[in-house]
N, C-alpha and C positions, 0 to 999 in steps of 0.2 A: 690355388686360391679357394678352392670351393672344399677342399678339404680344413684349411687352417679356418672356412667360417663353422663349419661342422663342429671341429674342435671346440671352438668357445660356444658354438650353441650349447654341447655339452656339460662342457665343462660350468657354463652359468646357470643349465637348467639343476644339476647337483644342489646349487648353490640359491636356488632363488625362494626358497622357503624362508632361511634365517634372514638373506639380504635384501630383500622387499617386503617391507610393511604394507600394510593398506593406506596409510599417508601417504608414503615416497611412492607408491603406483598412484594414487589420486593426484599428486605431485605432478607426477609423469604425464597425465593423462593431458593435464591442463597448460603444460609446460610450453605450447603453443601463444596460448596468451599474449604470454610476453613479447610476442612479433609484434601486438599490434598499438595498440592504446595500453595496454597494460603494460607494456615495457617500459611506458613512461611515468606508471605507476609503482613498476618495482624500483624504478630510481627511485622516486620519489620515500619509496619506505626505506629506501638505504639510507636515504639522506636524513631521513627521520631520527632512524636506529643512531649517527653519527652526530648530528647535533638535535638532540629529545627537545632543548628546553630551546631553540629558534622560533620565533614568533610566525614565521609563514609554515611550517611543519604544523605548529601545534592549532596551530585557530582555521588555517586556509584549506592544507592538502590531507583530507580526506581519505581512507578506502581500507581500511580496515573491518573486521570482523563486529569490533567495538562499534564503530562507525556507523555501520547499518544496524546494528542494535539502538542505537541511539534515533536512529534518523526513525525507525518502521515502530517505536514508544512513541516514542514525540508526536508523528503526524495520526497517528492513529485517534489517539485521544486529544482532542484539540476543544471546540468551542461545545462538544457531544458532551461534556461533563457535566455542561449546566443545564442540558436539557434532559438526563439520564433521569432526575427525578421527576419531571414533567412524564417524562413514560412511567416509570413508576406509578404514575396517580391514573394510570390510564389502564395499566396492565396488573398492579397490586404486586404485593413484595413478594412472593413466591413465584410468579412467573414473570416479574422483571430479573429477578434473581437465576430463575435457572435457564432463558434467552439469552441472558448475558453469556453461562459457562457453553453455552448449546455452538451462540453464534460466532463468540471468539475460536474453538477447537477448530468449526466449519471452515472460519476465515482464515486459520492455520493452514487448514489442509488442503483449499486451493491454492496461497500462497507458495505453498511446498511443491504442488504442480507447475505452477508458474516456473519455479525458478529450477525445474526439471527441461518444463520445454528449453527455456530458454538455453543453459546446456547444451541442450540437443541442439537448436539451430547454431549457434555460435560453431561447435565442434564441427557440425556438415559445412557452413561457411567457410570456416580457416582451412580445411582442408581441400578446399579449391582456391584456396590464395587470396581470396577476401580480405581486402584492409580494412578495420574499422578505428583508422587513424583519425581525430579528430570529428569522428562521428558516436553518436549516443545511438545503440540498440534500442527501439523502442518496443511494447507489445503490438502493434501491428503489426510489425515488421516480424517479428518471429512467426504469427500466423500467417503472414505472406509467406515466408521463407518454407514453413511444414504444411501447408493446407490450402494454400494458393490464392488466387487475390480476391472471392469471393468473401474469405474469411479476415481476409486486409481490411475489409469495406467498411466492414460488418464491428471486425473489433475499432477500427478509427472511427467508426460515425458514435458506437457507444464510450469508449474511453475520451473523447474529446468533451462528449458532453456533460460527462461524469466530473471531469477536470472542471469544466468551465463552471458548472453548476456548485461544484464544492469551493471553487473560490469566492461565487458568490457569496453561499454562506458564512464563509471565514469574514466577508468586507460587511455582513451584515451583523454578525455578532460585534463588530467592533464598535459600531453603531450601538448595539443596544447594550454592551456592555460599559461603554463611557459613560451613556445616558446617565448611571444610577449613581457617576461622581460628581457630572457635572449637564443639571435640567435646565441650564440655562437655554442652551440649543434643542430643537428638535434634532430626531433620530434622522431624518433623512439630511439634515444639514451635516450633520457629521457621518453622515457616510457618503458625502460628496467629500472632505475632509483626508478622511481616512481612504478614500478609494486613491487619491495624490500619493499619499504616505505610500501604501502597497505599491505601488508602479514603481516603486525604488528597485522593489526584488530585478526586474530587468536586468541590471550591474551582477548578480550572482551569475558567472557562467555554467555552472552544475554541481552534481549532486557531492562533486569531490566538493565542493565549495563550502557546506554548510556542517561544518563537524562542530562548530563551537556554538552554531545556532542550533544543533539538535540537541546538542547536552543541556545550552540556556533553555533552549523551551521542554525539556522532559523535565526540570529542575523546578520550571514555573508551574508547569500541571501538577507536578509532586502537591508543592506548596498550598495551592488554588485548592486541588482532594481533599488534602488533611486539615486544612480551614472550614471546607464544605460540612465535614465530619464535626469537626470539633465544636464549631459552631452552635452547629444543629443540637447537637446533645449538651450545649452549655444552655443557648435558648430553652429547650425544654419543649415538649409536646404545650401547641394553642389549645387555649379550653374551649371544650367545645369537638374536636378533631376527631373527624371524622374520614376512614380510612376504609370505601366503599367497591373500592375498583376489583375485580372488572366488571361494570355493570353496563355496557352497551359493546356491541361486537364491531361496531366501527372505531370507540377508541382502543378495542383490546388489538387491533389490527395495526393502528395508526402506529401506537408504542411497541409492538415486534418490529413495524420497517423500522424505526430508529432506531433500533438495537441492534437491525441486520446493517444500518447505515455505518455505525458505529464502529464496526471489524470489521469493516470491508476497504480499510484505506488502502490495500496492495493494489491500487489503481496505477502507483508510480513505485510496484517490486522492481519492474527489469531495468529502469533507470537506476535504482540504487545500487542492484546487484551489477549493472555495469560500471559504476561510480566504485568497484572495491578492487582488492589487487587480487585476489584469491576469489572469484563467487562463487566459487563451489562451495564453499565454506556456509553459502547460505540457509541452506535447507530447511535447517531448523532456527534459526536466528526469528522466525517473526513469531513462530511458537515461544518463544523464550519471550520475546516483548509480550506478546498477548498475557501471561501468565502475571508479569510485571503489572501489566494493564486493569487487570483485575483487584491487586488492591488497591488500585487509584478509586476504580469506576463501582466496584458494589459498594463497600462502606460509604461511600460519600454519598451516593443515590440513595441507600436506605435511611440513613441518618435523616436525610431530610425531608424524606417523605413519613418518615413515622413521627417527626416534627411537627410537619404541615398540612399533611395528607392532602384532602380533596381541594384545600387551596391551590392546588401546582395546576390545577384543571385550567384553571385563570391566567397561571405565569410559567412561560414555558421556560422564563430564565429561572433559574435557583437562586439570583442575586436580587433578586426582587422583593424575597420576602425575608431574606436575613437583613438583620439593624446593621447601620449604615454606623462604619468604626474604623479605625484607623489600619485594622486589620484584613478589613472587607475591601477598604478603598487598595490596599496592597495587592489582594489578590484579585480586583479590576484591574489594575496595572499592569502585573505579571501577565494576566492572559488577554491583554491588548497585544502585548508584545508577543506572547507566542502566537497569535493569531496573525500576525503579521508574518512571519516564520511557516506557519502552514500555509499564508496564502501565497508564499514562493514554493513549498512545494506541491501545490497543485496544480501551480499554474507553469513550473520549468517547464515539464514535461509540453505545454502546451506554446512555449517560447521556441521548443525544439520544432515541433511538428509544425509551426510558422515560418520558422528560418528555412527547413527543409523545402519550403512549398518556393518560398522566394529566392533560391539559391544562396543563402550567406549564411548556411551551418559551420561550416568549415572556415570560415571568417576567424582569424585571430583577434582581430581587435576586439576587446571588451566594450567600447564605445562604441562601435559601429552595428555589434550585436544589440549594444542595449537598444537603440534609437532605433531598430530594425525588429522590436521585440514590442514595443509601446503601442501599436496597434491592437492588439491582443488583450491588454487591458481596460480599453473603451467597453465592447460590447460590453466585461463583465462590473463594471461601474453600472452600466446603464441598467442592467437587467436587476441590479441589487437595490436601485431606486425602486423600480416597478414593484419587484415582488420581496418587500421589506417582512418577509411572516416568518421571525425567528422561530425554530420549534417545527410547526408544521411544514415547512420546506425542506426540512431534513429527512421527514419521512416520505416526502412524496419523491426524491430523489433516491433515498433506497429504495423504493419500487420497482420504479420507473427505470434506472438505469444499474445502482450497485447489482442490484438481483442479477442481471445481466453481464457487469462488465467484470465483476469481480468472484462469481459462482459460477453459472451456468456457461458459458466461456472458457473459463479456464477449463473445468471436469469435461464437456463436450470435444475441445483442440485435444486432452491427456488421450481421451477413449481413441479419437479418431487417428493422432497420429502413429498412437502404439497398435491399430486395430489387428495388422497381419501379423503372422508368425515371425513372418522375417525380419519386420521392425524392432520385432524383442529379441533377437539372436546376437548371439555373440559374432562381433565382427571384429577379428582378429588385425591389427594395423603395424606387428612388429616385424621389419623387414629383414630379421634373421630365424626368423624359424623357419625350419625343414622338416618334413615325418621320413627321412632317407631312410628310417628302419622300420616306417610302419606302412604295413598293405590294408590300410582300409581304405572302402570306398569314398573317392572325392574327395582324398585329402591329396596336396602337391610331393610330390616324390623327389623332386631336387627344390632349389636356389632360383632357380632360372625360371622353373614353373613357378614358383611363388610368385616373382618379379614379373610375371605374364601375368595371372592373375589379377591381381592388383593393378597392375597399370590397364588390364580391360575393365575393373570396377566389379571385381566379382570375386573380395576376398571373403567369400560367408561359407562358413564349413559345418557339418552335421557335428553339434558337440559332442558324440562318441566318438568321432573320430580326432578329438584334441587330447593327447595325451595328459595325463592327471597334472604332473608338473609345472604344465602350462598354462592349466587353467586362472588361475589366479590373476597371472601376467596379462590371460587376454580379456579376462573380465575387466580388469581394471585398463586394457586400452581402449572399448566401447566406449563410447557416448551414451550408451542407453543408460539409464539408471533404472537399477532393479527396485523393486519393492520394499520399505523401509522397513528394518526388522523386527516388527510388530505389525507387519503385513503378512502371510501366510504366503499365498499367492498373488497372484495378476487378476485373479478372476473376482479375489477379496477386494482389492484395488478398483474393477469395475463396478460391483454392487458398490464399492461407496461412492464413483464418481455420478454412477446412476442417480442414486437416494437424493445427492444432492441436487443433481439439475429436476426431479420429480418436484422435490421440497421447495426450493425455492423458487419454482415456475408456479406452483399450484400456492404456496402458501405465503411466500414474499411479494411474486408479480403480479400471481390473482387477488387474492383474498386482502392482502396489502397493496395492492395499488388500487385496489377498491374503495377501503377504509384512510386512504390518504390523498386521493384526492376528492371524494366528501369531502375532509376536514379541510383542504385546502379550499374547494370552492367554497365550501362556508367563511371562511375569513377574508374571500377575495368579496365575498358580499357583504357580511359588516364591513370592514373598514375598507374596500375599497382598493382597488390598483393604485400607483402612488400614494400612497397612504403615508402622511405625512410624518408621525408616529405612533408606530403601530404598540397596543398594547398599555401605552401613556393612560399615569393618572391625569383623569382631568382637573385644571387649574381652579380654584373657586373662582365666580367672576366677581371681578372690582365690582364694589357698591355702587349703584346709578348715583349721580350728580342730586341734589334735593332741587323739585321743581320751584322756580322765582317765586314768591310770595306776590302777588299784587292787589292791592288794594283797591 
């Protein structure tokens, strides 16, 4: 027996240059998968491939590569569009310009972390027989799984708040974006309104759920951008316009958090990446959105801040000061509805981590989820009345928590979990290799010792002693993912995960959570907590009654 496996080890190693590509090994590597939740996924894409133009394929089941392309555009740039020139007026068009390209790469390249670890935990998981049937991967849970439950704590106390706070924002822009169709209502009335309308999202069960809502809402922001643009330059620069920024260090602070706020939506990466049939496939997927993202978000920022310039100081919405047209009224509509759309994915993620606490994750019924998911909705209704301050709320949350949950998190879990040598070694999992012809030290000399090895948890071999042929094969059966080939080393990979957590500790969380919550308490002092509507022209007052004449 142990000769005929010798024989094809052979005979396959001859062979395994032309007949393994780097796909069919990445293939290989993830082919586990499909035991769990993703099995149900690769039906699901069979069933795709067999009938394309089926109504529940094409709008409902989700998880393609396209998919999360769609989904990581879409929720990125959301209600941040209209306040992009407001930082513009804070920061001036050459360093709102070059934060944009600085912060989108940065938010790339924790992303691209992100969906390394998460890899790496899924891979250690399935290979103790871990089902993730019916369950969503959260990022807590992968730093639970690599770092232990200190960093559980740590990453669920920041991405919950991060979630809950960015829904806010989504249920307050809806508010303030209605306002400029329809002033019959104050702001706060309609964002009691519209915080009903959002509690819909509940009925979406996940991230496979939303394919034809992340194409409508990337379709809507397309539209909303190149209106921003267009507009602005049909308008023409106000006479008078004056384009002064940056002239205080608390607003040049305030407009960097919103630009860090702005690429930092991979707060719900590893739900989407588990939402796909392939997530390996991710890596670069939100690089490729970011890049998208950019000509949505500079042309339209600078357009209308070279329009409006130090007006925007005043309006943190950009619809404020473009003429009210049947064009403007379109693109309030389009980004009510996509704002609705982002505020279910903000908040899934926080439906999930509710269900789990109450036992009904694993619940099939779509009903009993939903009604078991509506609690979750309350606080962030309530807190969207309290702190109604479109614009400066977005900066005090990238601070305050993006800096945290979507930077210095991800780069800190990359360093620590890869810190040892052994974490980065090749660890070999194919149950036919044998070195029967080779005498180097601590490599298995039969079948048998292999099958010892491994089953004590100790398949890790000095890679000199892996023969050349093999290499390939066991590289591509690790978990670890090597450094992206425009990384040099591991060691390039740590100065950059460094840079980042120095950068955005000292210049995001200090300096920028400095400068944003100044501007925040300043507006909690004008207008006030509940503040009825915030930022509202005021009404002329009716003429007084003429006092009775008497005689």
């Amino acid at each position: 027996m142990f000769q005929i496996y010798q024989d094809q080890v052979v005979a396959f190693s001859k062979n395994s240059q032309t007949m393994l590509s780097t796909k069919q090994a990445e293939d290989a590597i993830v082919s586990n998968y499909s035991e769990t939740d993703h099995h149900e996924g690769k039906e699901e894409e069979k069933e795709e491939n067999h009938s394309f133009f089926s109504v529940k394929s094409a709008l409902w089941h989700g998880g393609s590569a396209w998919d999360a392309w769609f989904s990581c555009a879409s929720n990125q740039v959301a209600q941040v569009l209209l306040t992009l020139p407001y930082s513009f007026s804070q920061l001036g068009m050459l360093s709102g310009i070059l934060l944009q390209i600085f912060y989108g790469l940065l938010g790339s390249w924790t992303a691209y972390l992100i969906s390394v670890l998460y890899i790496e935990y899924r891979s250690r998981k399935e290979k103790e027989n871990v089902s993730f049937k019916n369950h969503v991967i959260q990022w807590f849970e992968v730093l639970d799984g690599l770092l232990g439950p200190y960093w559980k704590a740590v990453g669920l106390a920041f991405n919950c708040t991060f979630l809950l706070f960015g829904s806010v924002i989504q249920l307050i822009a809806c508010a303030s974006n209605i306002y400029y169709i329809n002033d019959h209502l104050d702001k706060r009335t309609w964002t009691y309104i519209f915080g009903a309308c959002c509690a819909t999202t509940v009925f979406i069960p996940s991230f496979h759920n939303y394919r034809i809502w992340s194409f409508l809402g990337l379709a809507m922001t397309t539209y909303t951008a190149w209106y921003l643009t267009i507009a602005a330059f049909i308008h023409g620069q106000d006479e008078g316009v004056k384009h002064s920024a940056p002239t205080k260090l608390v607003l040049y602070f305030t407009g960097a958090t919103n630009i860090l706020y702005t690429f930092g939506g991979h707060a719900v990466t590893v739900e989407i990446m588990h939402a796909m049939w392939k997530p390996q496939k991710f890596k670069y997927i939100y690089l490729i959105a970011t890049l998208y993202v950019f000509t949505l978000t500079i042309p339209s920022a600078s357009a209308v801040y070279w329009a409006f310039g130090d007006q925007l100081l005043d309006h943190a919405n950009a619809f404020a000061l473009l003429p009210k047209n049947r064009f403007r009224d379109a693109a309030v509509i389009l980004m009510l509805i996509h704002q609705f759309i982002t505020f279910g994915f903000a908040c899934t993620p926080l439906y999930f981590v509710w269900e789990k606490v109450i036992g009904m994750h694993d619940t099939r019924s779509i009903c009993l989820r939903a009604l078991a998911r509506l609690p979750v909705v309350v606080p962030i209704w309530f807190l969207a009345i309290i702190f109604p301050f479109f614009g400066p709320i977005n900066s005090a949350v990238g601070a305050l928590l993006v800096s945290f949950t979507v930077y210095i998190i991800p780069s800190l879990a990359h360093m620590l979990t890869y810190r040892k040598a052994s974490a980065r070694q090749v660890k070999c999992c194919l149950p036919l290799l044998t070195w029967s012809n080779r005498s180097s030290a601590g490599a298995p000399t039969s079948l048998s010792e292999w099958t010892l090895r491994v089953l004590m948890g100790n398949p890790i071999f000095d890679g000199d002693s892996v023969p050349t042929e093999w290499r390939l094969l066991i590289d591509r059966s690790n978990a670890v993912e090597k450094p992206p080939f425009f990384m040099p080393s591991w060691t390039a990979m740590y100065v950059i995960n460094a840079f980042t957590v120095v950068w955005v500790l000292l210049v995001g969380f200090g300096f920028g959570g400095w400068a944003s919550m100044t501007n925040f308490v300043r507006q909690v002092d004008t207008f006030g907590l509940f503040a009825k509507c915030y930022q509202c022209k005021s009404r002329p007052a009716a003429a007084a009654p003429a006092a009775p004449h008497h005689r």
